[in-house]
Backbone of each chain as ProteinMPNN parsed JSONL, in Angstrom:
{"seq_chain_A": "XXXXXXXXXXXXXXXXXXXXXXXXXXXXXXXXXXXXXXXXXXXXXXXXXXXXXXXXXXXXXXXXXXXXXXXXXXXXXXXXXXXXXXXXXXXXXXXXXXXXXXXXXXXXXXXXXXXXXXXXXXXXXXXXXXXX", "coords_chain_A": {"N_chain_A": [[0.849, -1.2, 0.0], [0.966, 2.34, -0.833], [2.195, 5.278, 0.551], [1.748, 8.438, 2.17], [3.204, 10.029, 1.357], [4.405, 8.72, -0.94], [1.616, 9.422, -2.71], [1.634, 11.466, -2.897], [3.936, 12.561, -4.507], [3.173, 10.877, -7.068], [1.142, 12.302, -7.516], [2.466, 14.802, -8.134], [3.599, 14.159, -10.594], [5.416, 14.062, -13.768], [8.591, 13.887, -14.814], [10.237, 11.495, -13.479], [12.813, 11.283, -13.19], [14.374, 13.721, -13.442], [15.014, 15.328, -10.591], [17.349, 13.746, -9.99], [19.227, 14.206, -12.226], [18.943, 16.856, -12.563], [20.353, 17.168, -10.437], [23.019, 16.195, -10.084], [23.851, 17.485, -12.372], [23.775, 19.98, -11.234], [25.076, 20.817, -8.319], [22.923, 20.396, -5.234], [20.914, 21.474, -6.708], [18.717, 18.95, -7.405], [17.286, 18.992, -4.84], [16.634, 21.353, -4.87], [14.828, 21.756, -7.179], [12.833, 20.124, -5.4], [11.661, 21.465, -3.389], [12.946, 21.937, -1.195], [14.491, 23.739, 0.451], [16.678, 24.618, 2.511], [17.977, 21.917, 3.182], [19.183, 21.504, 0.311], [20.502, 24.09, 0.191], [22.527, 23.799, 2.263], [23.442, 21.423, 0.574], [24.49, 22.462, -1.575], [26.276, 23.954, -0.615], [28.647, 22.669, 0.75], [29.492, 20.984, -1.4], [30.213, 22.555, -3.341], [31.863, 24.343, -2.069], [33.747, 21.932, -1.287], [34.71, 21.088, -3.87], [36.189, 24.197, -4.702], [37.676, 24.583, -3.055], [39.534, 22.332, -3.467], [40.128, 22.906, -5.811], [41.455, 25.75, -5.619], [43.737, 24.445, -4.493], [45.588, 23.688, -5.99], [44.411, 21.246, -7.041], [44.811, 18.264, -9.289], [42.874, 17.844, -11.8], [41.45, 15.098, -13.321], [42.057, 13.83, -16.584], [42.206, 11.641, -19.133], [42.105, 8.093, -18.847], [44.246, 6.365, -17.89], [45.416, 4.194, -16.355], [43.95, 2.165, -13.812], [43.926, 3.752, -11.396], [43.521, 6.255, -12.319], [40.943, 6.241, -13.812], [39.372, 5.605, -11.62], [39.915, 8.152, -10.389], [39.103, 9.747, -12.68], [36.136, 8.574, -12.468], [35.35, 9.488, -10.635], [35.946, 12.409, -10.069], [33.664, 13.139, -12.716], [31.748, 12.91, -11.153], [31.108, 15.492, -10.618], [29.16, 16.581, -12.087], [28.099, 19.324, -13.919], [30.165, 21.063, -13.309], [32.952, 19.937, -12.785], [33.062, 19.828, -16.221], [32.848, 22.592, -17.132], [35.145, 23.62, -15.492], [37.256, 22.267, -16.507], [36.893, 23.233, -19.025], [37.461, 26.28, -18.677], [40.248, 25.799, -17.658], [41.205, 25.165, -15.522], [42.505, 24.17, -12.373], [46.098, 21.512, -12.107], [47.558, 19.857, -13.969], [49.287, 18.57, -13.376], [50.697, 17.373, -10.65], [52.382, 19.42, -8.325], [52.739, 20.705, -6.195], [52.413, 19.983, -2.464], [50.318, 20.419, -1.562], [48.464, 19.695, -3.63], [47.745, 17.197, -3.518], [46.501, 16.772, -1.961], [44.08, 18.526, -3.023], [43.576, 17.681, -4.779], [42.441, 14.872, -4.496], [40.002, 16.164, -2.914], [39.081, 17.114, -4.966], [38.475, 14.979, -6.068], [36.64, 13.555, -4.181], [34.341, 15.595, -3.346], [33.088, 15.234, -5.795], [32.029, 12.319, -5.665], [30.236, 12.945, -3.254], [28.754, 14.226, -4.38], [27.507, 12.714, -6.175], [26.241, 11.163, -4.382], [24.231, 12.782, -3.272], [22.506, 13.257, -5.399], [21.214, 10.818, -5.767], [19.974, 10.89, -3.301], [18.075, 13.047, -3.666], [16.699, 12.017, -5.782], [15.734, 9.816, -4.338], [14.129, 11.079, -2.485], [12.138, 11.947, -4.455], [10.749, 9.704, -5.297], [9.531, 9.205, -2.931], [10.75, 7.053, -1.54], [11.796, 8.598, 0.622], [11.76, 10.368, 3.327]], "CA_chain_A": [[0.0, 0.0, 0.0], [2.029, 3.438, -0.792], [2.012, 5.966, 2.139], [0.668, 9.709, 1.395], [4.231, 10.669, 0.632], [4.005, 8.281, -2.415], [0.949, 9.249, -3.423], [1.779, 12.995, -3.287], [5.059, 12.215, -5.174], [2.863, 10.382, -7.786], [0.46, 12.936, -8.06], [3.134, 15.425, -8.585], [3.878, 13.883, -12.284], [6.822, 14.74, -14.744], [9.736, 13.361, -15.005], [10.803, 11.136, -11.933], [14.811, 11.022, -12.919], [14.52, 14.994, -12.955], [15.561, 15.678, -9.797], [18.262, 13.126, -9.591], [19.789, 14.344, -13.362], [19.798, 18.017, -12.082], [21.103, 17.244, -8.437], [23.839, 15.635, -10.582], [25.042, 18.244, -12.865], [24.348, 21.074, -10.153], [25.206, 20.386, -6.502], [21.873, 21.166, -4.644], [19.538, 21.57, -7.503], [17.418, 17.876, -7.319], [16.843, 18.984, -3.576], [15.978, 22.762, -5.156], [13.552, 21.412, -7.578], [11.973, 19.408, -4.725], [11.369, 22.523, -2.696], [13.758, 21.423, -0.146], [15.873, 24.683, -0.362], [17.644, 24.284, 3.103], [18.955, 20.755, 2.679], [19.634, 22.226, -0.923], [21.809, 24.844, 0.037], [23.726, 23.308, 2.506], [24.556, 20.799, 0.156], [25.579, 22.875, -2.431], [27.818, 25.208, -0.47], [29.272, 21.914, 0.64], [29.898, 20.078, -2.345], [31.015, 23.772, -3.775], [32.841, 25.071, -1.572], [34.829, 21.387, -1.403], [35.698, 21.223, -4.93], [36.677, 25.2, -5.327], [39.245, 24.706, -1.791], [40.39, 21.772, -4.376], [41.275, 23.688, -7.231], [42.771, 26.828, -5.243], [44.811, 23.647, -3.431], [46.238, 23.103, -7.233], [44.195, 20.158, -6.964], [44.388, 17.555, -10.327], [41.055, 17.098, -12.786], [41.604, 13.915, -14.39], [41.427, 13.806, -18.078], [42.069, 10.491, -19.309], [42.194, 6.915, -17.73], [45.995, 5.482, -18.119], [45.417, 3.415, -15.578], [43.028, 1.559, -13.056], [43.493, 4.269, -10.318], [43.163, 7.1, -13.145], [39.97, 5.688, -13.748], [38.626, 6.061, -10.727], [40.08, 9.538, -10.403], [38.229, 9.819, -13.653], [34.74, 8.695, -12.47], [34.707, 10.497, -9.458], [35.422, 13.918, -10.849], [32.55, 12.94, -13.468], [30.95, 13.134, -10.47], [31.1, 16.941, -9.998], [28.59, 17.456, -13.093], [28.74, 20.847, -14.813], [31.547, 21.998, -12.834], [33.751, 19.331, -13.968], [32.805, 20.22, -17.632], [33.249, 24.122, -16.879], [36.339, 24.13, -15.533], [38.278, 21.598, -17.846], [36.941, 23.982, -20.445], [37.712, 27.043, -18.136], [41.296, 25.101, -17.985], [41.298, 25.389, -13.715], [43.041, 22.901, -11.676], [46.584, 21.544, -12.311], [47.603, 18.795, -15.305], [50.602, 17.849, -12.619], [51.381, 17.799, -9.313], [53.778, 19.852, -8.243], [52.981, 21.323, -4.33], [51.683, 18.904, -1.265], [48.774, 20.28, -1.17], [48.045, 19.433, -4.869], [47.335, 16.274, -3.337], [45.051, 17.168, -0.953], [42.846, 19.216, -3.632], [42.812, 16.529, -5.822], [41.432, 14.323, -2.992], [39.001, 17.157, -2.451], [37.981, 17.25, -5.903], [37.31, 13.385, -6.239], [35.162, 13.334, -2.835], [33.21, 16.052, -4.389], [31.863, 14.458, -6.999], [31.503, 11.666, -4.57], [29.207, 13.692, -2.414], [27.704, 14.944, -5.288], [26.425, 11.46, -6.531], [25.314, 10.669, -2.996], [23.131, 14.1, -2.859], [21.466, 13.514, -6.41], [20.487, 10.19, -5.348], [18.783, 11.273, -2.286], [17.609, 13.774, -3.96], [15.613, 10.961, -6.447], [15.225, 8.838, -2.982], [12.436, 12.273, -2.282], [11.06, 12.537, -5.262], [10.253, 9.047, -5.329], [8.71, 8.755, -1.865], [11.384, 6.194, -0.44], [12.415, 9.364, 1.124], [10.83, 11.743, 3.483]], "C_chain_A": [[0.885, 1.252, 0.0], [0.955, 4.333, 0.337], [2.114, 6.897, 1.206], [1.824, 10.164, 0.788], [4.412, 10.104, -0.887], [3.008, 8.987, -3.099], [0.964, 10.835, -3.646], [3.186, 12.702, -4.258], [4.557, 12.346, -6.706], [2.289, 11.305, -8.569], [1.197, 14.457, -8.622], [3.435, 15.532, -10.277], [5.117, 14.349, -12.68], [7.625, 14.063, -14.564], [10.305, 13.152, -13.649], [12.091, 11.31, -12.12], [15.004, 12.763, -12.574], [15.445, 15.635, -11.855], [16.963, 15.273, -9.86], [19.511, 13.843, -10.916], [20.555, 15.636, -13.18], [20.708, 18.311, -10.941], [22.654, 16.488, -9.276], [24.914, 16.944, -11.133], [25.103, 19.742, -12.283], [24.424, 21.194, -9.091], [23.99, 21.383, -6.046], [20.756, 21.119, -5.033], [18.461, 20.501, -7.446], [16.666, 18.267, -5.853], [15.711, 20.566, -3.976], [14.611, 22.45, -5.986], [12.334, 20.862, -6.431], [11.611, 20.37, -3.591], [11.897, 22.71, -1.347], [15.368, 22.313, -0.042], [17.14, 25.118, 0.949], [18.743, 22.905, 2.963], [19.597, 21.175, 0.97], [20.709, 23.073, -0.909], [22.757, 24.572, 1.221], [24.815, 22.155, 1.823], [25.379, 21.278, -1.19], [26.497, 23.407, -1.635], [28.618, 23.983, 0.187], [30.285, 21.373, 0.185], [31.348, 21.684, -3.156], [32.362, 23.694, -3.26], [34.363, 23.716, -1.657], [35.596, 21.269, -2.618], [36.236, 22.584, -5.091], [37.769, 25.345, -4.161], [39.745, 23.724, -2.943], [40.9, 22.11, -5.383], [41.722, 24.77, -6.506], [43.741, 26.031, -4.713], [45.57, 23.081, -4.74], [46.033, 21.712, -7.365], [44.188, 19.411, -9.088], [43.056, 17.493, -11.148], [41.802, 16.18, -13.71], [41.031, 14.212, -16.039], [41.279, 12.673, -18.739], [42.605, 9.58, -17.835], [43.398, 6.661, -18.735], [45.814, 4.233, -18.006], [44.415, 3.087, -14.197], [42.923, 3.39, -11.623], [43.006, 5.661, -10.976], [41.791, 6.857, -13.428], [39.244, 5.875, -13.187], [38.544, 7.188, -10.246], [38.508, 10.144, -10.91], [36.619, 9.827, -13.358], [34.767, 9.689, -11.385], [34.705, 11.532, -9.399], [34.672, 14.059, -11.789], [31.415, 13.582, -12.787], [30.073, 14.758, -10.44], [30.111, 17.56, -11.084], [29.451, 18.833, -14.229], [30.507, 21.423, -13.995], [32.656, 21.445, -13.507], [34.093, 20.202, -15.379], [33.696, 21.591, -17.438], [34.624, 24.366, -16.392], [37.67, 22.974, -16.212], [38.295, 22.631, -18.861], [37.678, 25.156, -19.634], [39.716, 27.138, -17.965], [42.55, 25.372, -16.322], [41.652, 24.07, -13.496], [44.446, 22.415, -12.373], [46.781, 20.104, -12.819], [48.691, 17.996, -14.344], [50.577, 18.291, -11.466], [52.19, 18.079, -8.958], [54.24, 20.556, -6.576], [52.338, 20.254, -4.127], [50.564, 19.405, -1.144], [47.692, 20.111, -2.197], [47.332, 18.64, -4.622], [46.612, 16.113, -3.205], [43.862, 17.759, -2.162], [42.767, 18.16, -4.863], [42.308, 15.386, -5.425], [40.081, 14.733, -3.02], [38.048, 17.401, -3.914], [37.227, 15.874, -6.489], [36.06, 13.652, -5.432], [34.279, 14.357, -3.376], [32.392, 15.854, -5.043], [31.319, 13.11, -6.304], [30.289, 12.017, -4.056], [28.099, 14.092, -3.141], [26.519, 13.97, -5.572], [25.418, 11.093, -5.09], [23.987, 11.719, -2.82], [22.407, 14.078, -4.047], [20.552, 12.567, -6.131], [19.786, 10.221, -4.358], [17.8, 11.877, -2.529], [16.172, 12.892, -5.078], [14.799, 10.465, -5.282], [13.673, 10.009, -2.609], [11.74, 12.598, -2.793], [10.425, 11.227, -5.18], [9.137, 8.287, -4.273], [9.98, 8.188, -0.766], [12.097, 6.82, 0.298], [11.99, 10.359, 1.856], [11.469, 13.132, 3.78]], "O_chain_A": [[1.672, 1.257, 0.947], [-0.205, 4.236, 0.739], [2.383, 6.754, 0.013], [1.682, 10.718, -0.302], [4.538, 10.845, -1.862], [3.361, 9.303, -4.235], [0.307, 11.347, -4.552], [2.547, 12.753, -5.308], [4.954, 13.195, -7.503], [2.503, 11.445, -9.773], [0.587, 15.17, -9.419], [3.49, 16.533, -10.992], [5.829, 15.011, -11.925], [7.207, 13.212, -13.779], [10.719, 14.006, -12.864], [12.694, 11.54, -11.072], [15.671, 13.114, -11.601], [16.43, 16.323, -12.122], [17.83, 16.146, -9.81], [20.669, 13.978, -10.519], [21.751, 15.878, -13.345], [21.458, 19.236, -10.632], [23.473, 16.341, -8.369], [26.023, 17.313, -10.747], [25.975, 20.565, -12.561], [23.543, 21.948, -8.679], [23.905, 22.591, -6.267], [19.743, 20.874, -4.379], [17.299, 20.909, -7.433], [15.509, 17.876, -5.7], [14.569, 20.814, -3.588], [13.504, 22.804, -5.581], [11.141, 21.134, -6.57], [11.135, 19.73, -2.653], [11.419, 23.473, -0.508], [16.546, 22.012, -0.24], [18.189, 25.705, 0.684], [19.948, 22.923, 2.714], [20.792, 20.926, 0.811], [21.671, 23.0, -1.673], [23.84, 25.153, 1.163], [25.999, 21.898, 2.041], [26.394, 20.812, -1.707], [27.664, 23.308, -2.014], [29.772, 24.413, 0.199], [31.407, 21.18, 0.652], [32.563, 21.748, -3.342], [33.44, 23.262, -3.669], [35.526, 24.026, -1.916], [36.826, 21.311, -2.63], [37.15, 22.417, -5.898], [38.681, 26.159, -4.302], [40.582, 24.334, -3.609], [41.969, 21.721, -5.854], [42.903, 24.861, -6.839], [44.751, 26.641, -4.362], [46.176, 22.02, -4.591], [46.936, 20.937, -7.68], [43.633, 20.048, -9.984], [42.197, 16.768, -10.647], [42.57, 16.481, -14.624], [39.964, 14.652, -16.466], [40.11, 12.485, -19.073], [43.068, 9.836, -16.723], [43.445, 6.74, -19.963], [45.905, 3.34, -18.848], [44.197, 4.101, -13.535], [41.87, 3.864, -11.195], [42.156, 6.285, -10.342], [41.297, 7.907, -13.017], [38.21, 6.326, -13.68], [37.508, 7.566, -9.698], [37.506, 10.605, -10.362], [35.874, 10.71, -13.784], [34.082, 10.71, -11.449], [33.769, 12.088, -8.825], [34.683, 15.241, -12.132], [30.536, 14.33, -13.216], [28.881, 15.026, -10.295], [30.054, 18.786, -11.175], [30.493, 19.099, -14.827], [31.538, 22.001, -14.339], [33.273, 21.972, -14.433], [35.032, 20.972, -15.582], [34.92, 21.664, -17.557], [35.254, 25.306, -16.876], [38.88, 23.199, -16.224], [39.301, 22.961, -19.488], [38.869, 25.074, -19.934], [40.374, 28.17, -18.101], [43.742, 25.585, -16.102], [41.3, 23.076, -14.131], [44.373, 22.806, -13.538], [46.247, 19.183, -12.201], [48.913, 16.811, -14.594], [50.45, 19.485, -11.195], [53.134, 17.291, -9.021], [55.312, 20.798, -6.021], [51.78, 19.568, -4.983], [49.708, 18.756, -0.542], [46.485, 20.255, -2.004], [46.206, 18.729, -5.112], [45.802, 15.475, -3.876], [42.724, 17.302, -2.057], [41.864, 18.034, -5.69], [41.58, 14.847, -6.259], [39.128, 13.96, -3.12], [36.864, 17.72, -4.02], [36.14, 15.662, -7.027], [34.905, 13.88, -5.793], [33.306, 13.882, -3.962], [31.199, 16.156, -5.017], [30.118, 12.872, -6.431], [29.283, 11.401, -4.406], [26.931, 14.267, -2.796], [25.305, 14.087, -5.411], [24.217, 10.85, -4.969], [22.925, 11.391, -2.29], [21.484, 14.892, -4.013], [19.352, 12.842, -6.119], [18.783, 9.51, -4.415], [16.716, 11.647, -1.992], [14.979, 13.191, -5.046], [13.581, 10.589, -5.16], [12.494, 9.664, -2.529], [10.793, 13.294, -2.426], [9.234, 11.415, -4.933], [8.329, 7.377, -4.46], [10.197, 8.611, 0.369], [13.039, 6.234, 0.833], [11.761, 11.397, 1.235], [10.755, 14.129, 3.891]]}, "seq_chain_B": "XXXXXXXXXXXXXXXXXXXXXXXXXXXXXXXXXXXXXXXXXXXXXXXXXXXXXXXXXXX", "coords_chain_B": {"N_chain_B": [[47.327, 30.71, -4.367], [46.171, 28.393, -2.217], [46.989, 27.183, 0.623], [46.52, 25.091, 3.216], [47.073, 24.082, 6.344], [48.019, 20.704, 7.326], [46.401, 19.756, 9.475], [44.015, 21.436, 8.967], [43.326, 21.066, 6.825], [42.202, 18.743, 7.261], [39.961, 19.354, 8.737], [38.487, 20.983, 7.31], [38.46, 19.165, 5.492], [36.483, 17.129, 6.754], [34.183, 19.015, 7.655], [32.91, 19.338, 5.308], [32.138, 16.996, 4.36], [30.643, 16.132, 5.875], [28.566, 17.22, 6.782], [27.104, 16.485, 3.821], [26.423, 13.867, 4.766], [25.013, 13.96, 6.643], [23.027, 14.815, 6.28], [21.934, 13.2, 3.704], [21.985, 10.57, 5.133], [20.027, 10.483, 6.994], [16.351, 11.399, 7.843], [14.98, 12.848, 10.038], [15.168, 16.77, 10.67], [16.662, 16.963, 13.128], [17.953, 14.336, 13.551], [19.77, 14.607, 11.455], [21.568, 16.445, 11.712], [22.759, 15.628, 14.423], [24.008, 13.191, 13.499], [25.37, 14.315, 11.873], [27.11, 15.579, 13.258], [28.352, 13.517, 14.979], [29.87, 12.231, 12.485], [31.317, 14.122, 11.994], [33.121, 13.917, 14.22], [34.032, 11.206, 14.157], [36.028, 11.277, 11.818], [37.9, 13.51, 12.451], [38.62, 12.412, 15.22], [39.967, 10.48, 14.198], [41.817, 10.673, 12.58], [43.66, 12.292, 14.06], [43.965, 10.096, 15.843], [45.724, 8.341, 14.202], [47.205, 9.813, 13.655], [49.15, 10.224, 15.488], [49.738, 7.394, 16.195], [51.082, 6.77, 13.159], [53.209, 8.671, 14.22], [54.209, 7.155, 16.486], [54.715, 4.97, 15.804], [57.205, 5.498, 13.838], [59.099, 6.614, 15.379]], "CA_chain_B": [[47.189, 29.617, -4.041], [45.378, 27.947, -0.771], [48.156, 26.48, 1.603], [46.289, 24.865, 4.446], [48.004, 23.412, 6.73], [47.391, 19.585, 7.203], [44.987, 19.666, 9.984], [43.41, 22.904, 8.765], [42.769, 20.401, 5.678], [41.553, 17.747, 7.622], [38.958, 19.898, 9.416], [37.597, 21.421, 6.235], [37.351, 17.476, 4.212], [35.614, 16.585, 7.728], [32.874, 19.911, 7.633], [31.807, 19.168, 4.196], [31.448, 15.772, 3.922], [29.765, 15.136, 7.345], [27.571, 17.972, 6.38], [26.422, 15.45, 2.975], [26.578, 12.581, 5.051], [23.621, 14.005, 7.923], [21.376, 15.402, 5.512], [21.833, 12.245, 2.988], [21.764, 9.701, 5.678], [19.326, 10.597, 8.103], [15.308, 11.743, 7.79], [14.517, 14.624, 10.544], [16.653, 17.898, 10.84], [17.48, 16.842, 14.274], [18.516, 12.959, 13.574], [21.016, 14.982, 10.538], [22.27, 16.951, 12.781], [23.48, 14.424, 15.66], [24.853, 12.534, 12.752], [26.504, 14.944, 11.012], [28.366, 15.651, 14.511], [28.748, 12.087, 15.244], [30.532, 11.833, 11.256], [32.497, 14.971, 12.107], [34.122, 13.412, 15.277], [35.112, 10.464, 14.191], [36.678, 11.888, 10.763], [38.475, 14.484, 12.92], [39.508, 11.867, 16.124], [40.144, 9.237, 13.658], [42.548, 11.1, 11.701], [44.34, 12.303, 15.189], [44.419, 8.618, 16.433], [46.137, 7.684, 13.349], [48.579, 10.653, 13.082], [49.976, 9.598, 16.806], [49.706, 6.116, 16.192], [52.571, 6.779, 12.78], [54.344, 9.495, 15.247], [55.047, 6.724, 17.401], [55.69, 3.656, 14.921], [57.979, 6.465, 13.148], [60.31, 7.081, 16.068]], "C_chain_B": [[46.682, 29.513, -2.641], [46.175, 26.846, -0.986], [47.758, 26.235, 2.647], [47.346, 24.035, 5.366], [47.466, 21.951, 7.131], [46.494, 19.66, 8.131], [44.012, 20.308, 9.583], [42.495, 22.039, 7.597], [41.642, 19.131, 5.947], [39.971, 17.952, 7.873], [37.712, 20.31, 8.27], [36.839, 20.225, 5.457], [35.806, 17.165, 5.816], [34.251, 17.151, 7.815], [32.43, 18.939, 6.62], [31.225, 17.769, 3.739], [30.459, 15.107, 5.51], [28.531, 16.273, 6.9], [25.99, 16.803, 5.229], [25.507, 14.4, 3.692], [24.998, 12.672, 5.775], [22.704, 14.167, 6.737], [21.213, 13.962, 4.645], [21.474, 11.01, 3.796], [20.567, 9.589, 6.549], [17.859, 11.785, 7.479], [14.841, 12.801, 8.577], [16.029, 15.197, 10.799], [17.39, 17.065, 11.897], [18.358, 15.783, 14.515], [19.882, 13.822, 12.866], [21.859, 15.652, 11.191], [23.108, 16.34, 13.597], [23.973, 13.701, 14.528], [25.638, 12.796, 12.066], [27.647, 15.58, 11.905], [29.216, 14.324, 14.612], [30.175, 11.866, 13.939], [31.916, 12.521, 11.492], [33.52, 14.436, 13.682], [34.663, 12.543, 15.234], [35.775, 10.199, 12.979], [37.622, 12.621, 11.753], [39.457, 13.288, 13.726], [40.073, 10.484, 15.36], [41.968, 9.838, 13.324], [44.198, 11.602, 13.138], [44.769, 10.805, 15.645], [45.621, 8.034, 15.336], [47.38, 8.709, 13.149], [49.512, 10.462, 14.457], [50.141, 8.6, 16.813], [51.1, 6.075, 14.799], [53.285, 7.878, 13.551], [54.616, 8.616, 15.74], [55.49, 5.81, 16.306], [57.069, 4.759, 14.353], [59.192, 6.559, 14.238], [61.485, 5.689, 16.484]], "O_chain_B": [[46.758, 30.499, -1.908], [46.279, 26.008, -1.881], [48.306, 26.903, 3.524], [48.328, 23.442, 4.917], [46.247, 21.982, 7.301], [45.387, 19.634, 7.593], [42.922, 19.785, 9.813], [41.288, 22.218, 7.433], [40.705, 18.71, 5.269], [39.038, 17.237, 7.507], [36.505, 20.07, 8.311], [35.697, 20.07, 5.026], [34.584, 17.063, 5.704], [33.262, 16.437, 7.978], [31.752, 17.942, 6.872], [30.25, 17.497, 3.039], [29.918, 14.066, 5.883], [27.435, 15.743, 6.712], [24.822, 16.507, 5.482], [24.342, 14.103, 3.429], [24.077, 11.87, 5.618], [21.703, 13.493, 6.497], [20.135, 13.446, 4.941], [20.643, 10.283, 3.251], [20.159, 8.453, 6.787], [18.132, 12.793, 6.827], [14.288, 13.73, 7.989], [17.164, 14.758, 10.983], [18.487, 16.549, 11.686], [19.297, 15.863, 15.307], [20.945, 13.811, 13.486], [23.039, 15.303, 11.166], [24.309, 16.563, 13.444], [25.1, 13.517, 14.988], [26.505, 12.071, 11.577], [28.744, 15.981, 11.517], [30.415, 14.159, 14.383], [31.276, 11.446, 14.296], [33.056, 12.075, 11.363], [34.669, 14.84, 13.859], [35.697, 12.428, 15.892], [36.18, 9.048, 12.822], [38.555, 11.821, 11.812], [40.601, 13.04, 13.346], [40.561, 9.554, 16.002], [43.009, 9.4, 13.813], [45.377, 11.266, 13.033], [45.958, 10.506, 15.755], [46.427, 7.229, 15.803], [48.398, 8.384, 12.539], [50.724, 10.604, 14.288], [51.0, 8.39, 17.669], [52.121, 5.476, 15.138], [54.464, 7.749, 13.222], [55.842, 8.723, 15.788], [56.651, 5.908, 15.908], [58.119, 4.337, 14.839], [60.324, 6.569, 13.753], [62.545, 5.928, 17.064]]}, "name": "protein", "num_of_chains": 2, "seq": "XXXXXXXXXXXXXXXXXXXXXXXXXXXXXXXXXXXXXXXXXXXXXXXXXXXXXXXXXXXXXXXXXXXXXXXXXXXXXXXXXXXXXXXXXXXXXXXXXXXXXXXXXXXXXXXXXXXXXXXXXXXXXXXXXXXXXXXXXXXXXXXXXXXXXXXXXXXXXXXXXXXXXXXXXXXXXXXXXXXXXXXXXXXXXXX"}
């Protein structure tokens, strides 16, 4: 039997991936569509704020996969949506490591996109109900 | 450039991802809350336990 949050969900209509697609390529937004504009903006200035300490920390953006751990670099700054995109093109963040704290912001810009995926899918998890 | 210094770095990965973690993991404000403390303490004392734990193997 779905509970009222389902059936308000349901009766909502449109496009169920919605949320999850935009909470993807803009930290915050699946929660913003869902009118949920505190949890929304703490997790953008979050997700933000951790990838933009990672690129002033001359953090890495993966471009290709070499190799298995490149790869995973790779997906997990995927993660970061538009930003990703925007600042490859923008041509932010450093192609080499060359300070210690490069490290760190290229750390900071995986988990990012990390965080990011985790906050679009919640962000589905509420539109769909299995989420209150 | 942004030159934290390693704890300074620690503290900041620890805010933002315990921040994710309450609101993503947990259903009322107040549960996200207590869990997004809970995340941030043992990110923070973890990271301490482990930086005294190689200080001593190290010496």
């Amino acid at each position: 039997m779905a509970n009222p949050q389902d059936k308000k969900n349901q009766a909502e209509g449109g496009f169920v991936y919605l949320p999850l697609i935009a909470g993807w390529l803009v930290p915050g937004a699946g929660h913003f569509l869902l009118r949920k504009w505190g949890r929304g903006a703490l997790l953008s200035a979050s997700i933000l704020g951790m990838f933009a300490i990672g690129i002033a920390m001359q953090g890495k953006l993966y471009a290709g996969a070499h190799d298995i751990l490149d790869m995973l670099g790779l997906a997990g700054d995927l993660g970061n949506g538009l930003l990703y995109i925007v600042s490859r093109a923008a041509g932010w963040g450093a192609d080499q490591i060359t300070v210690t704290t490069g490290d760190y912001g290229t750390r900071f810009i995986v988990v990012a996109g990390l965080l990011n995926v985790i906050s679009a899918v919640d962000a589905h998890n509420l539109r769909t109900g299995r989420k209150a | 450039m942004f030159r934290p210094s390693h704890f300074l770095a620690v503290l900041l990965f620890a805010l933002f991802a315990s921040v994710v973690f309450g609101i993503t993991q947990r259903e009322t404000p107040r549960k996200m809350v207590r869990y997004g403390l809970y995340c941030f303490v043992l990110f923070v004392g973890s990271a301490i336990v482990l930086s005294w734990l190689m200080f001593l193997i190290a010496r």
